[in-house]
ROPA-35726 format. One record per residue (C-alpha): residue in one letter; x, y, z. Coordinates in steps of 0.001 Angstrom, whole numbers. Layout:
N
('A'; (X; Y; Z))
...
//
This chain:
81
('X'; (54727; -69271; -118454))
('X'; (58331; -70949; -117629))
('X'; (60258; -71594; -120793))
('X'; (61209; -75534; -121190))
('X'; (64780; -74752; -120807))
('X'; (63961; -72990; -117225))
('X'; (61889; -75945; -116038))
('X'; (64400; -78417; -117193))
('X'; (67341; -76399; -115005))
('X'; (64838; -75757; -111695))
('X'; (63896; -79700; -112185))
('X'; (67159; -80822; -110654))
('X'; (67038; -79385; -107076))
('X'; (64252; -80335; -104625))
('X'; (61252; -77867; -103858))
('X'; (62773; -76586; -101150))
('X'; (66001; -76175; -102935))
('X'; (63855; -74231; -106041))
('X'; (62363; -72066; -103511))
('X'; (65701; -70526; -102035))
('X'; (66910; -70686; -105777))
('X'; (64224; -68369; -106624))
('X'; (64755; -66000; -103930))
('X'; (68460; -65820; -104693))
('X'; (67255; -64890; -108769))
('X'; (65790; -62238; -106690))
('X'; (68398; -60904; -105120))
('X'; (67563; -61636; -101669))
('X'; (70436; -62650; -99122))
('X'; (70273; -65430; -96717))
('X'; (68940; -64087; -94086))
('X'; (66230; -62538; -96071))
('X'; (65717; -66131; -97300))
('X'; (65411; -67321; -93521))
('X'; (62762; -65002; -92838))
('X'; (60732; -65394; -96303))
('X'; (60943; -69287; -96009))
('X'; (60609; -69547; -92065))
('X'; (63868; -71801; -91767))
('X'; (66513; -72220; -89614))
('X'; (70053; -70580; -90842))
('X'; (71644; -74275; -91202))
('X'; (68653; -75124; -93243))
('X'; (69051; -72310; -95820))
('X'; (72738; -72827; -95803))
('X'; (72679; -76506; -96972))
('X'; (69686; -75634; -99256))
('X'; (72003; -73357; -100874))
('X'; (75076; -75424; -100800))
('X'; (73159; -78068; -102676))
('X'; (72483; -75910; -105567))
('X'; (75487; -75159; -105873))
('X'; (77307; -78621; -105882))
('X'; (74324; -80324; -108241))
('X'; (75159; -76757; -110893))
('X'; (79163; -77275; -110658))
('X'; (79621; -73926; -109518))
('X'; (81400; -72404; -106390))
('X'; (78786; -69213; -105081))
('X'; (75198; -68763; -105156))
('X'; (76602; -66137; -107965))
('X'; (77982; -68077; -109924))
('X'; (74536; -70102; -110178))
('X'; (72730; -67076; -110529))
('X'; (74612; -65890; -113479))
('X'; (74588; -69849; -114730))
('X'; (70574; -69471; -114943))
('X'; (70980; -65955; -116552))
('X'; (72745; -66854; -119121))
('X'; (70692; -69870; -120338))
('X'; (67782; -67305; -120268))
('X'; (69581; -65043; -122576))
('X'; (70591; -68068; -124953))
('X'; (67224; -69440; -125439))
('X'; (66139; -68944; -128418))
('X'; (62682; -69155; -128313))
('X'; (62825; -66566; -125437))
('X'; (64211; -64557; -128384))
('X'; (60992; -65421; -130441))
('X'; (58548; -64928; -128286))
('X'; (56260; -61711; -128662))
//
């Protein structure tokens, strides 16, 4: 189940843009994106140059670690079970 805090963050990029968001939580690199997703290089690229414009940041990096740390300061993730 997605914390509300999680949703809230993924709700401001398009499906598409959630999609390579997730894969980048994951680790995977943008060619490994291309392949998973079945999209064009350009595609990807602007997919990923959205999310970072709409989170303030300047690398996919930096967004990654922007989503990892509101997962470690939520506290109900610290209450849950």
């Amino acid at each position: 189940m997605q914390n509300p805090e999680r949703k809230v963050f993924l709700n401001q990029f398009t499906v598409a843009e959630q999609q390579v968001f997730e894969l980048a939580l994951d680790g995977y690199s943008g060619r490994e994106m291309q392949l998973i997703l079945s999209k064009e290089e350009a595609t990807i690229t602007s997919q990923r140059q959205n999310i970072i414009h709409k989170l303030g940041v300047s690398s996919m990096k930096e967004a990654v670690k922007k989503f990892q740390h509101l997962e470690y300061e939520s506290p109900r993730k610290l209450l849950q079970p």
